[in-house]
C-alpha positions as CSV (number, residue, x, y, z in Angstrom):
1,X,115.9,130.1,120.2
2,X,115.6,130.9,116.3
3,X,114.1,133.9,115.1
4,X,111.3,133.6,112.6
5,X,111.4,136.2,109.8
6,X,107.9,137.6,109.5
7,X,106.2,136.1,106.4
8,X,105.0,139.4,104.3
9,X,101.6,139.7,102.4
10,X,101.9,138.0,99.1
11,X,104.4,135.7,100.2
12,X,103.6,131.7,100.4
13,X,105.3,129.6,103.1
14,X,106.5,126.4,101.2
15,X,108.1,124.5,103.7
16,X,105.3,122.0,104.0
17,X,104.8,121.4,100.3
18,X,108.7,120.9,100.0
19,X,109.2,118.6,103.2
20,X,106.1,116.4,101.1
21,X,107.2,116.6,98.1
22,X,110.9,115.3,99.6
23,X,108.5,112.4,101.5
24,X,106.9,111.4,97.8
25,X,110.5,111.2,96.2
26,X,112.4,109.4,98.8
27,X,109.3,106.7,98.7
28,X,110.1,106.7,94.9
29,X,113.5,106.3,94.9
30,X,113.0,103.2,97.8
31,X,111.0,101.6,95.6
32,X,113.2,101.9,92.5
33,X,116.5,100.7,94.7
34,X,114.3,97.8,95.9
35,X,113.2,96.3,92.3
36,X,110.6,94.8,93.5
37,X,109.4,92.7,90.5
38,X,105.9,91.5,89.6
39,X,105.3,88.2,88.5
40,X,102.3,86.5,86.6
41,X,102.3,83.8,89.7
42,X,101.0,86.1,91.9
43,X,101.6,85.7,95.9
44,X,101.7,88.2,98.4
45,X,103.8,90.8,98.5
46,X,105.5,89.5,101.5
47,X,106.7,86.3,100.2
48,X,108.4,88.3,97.1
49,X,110.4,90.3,99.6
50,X,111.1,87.1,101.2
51,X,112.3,85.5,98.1
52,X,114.9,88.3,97.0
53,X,116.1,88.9,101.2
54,X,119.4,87.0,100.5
55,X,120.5,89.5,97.2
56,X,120.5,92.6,99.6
């Protein structure tokens, strides 16, 4: 088993800010990878993925 290092006063455990803040930029960089374009047609969302399956 680990050993936890005490967390003194005045100290702030940032582990779960961090780990959230990773979450919110992997989501972002997905979603720039993915390109998923909007078009003035409209449709569902689904049917765009659909559409642009075969260039990835």
């Amino acid at each position: 088993m680990g050993y936890d290092a005490p967390i003194v006063q005045g100290e702030v455990d940032t582990g779960r800010l961090e780990a959230f803040s990773d979450g919110v930029f992997a989501i972002a960089i997905t979603l720039l990878i993915i390109e998923v374009g909007v078009n003035e047609e409209g449709g569902s969302l689904a049917e765009r993925l659909v559409e642009q399956w075969p260039s990835y």
